[in-house]
C-alpha positions in Angstrom: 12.5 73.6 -67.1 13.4 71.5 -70.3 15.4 69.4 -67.9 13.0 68.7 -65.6 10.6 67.2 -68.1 13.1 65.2 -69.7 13.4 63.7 -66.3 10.0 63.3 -65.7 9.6 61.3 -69.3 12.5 59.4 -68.3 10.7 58.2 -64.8 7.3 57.7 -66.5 9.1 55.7 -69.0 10.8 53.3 -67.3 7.4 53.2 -64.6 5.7 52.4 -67.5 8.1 49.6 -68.9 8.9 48.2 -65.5 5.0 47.7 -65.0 4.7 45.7 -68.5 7.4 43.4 -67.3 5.5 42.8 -64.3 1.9 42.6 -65.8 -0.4 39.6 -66.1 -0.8 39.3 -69.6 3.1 38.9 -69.4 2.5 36.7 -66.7 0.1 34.3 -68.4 2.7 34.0 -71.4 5.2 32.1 -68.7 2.3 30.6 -66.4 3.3 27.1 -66.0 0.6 26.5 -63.0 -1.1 23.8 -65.2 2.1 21.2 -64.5 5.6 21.2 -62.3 8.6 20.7 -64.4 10.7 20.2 -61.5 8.3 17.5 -60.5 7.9 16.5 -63.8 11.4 16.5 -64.8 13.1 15.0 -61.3 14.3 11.9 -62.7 17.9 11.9 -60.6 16.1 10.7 -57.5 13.2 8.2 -59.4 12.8 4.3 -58.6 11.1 2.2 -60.5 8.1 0.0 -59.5 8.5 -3.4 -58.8 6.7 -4.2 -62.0 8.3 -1.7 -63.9 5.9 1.7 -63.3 5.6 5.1 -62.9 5.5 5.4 -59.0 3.9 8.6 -56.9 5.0 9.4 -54.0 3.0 12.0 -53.2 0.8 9.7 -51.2 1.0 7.1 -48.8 1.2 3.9 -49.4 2.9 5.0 -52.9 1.7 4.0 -55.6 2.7 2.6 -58.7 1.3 3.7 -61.9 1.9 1.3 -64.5 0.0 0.4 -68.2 -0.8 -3.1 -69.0 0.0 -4.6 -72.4 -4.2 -4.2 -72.9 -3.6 -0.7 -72.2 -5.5 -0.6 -69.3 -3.9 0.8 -66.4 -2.8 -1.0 -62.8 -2.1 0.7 -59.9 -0.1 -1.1 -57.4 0.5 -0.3 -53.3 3.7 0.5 -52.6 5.5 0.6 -48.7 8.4 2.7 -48.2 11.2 0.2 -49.6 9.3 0.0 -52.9 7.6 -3.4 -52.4 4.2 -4.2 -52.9 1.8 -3.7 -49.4 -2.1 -3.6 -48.8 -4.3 -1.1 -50.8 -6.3 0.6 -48.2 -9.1 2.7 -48.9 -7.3 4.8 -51.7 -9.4 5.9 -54.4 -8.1 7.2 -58.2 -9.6 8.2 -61.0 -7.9 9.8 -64.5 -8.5 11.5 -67.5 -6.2 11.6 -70.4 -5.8 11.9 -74.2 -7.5 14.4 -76.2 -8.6 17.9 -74.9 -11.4 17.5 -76.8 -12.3 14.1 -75.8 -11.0 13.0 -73.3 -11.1 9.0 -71.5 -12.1 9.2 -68.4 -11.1 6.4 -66.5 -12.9 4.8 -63.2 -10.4 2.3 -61.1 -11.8 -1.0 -59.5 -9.6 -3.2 -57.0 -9.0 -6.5 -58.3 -7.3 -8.5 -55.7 -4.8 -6.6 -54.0 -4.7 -4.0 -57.2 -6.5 -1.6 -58.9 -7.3 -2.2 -62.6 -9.0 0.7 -65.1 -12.5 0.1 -66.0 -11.2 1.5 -69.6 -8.3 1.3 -71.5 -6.0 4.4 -72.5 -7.2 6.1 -75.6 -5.2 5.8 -78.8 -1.7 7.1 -79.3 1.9 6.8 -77.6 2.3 10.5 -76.1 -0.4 12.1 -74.7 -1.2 14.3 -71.3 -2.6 12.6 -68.3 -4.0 13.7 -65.0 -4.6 11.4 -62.4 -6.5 12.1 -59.1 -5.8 10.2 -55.8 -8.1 10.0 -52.9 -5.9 8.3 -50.1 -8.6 7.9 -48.0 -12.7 8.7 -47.4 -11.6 11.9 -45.2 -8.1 12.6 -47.2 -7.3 15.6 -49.5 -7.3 14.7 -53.0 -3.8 14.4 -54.6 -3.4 15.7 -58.3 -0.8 14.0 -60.7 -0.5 15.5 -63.9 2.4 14.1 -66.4 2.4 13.1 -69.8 1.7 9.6 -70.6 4.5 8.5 -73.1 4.4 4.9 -74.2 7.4 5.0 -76.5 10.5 2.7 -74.9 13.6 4.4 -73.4 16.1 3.9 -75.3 18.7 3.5 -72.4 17.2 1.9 -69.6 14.6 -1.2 -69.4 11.4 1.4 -69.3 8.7 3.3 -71.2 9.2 7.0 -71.1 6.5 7.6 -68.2 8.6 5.2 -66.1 12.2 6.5 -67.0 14.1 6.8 -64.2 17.6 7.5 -66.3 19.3 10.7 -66.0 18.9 11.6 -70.0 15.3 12.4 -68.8 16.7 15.3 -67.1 17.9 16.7 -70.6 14.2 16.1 -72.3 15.8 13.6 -74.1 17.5 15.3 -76.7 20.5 13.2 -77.3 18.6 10.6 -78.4 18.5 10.2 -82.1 16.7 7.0 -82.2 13.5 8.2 -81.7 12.0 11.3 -83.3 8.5 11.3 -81.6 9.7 13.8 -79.0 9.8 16.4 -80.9 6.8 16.3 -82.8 4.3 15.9 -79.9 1.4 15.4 -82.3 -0.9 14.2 -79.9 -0.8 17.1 -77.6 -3.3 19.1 -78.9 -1.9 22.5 -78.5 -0.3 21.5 -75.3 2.9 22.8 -74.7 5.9 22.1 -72.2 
């Protein structure tokens, strides 16, 4: 008889501890569902823009995603090869900065571009989410990154545009520039 409990306490045991693993508070600690790291972090295969940008290719035409020195934003048409085409009837908005207030930004064409209505809010490092509308009757297309300003230190772009390899590491061998660890403007936001 004594055995047979001490088995049964074993089984409810582990039951027990094997559903706690599973469970969705456990689950929320680990949720990652707000961004993609592989997405985020698939620098191997980035190009650059032809002006030097950030460049989705979640849609079509691609599009480059790139900050003026007036910190507005431009987004730029993109064909297949990378070089500028005809905007069509793509629409984007974003949203960026502080949680707590956010800029929202509005995007009108200008020529063959689109330009922001606003400029990015203060501060080099700072989580963005843009929205793309690739057409009147097209599903919406979420891009969600953080917006660093700061220059990489090994190729010719900011850290949004980076398309080195270090990028895959988070940067950590670079010494020359602390401001990735501290992530100050992030608001609680955490990678």
């Amino acid at each position: 008889m004594k055995n047979d409990t001490t088995t049964m306490r074993i089984l409810v045991y582990s039951l027990i501890a094997g559903l706690m693993a599973f469970s969705p508070a456990r689950a929320e600690d680990d949720d990652h569902s707000d961004h993609d790291h592989e997405k985020e972090h698939a620098h191997k295969d980035a190009k650059a823009g032809p002006n030097g940008g950030r460049v989705f290719t979640s849609v079509e035409p691609h599009l480059e995603f790139l900050v003026t020195a007036d910190r507005k934003v431009q987004i730029t048409a993109l064909d297949d090869d990378f070089k500028p085409t005809t905007l069509g009837d793509q629409t984007v908005r974003a949203v960026g900065g502080s949680r707590s207030k956010p800029t929202r930004m509005n995007f009108v064409k200008q020529g063959n571009i689109l330009v922001s209505d606003v400029a990015l809010p203060d501060g080099n490092d700072f989580p963005l989410v843009v929205q793309i509308k690739p057409a009147a009757d097209a599903k919406t297309v979420i891009e969600k990154f953080n917006l660093n300003l700061s220059d990489c230190p090994t190729c010719k772009h900011k850290e949004y545009a980076c398309i080195c390899e270090h990028a895959d590491d988070d940067h950590d061998d670079h010494d020359d520039h602390d401001d990735h660890d501290d992530h100050d403007d992030h608001d609680g936001h955490d990678h």
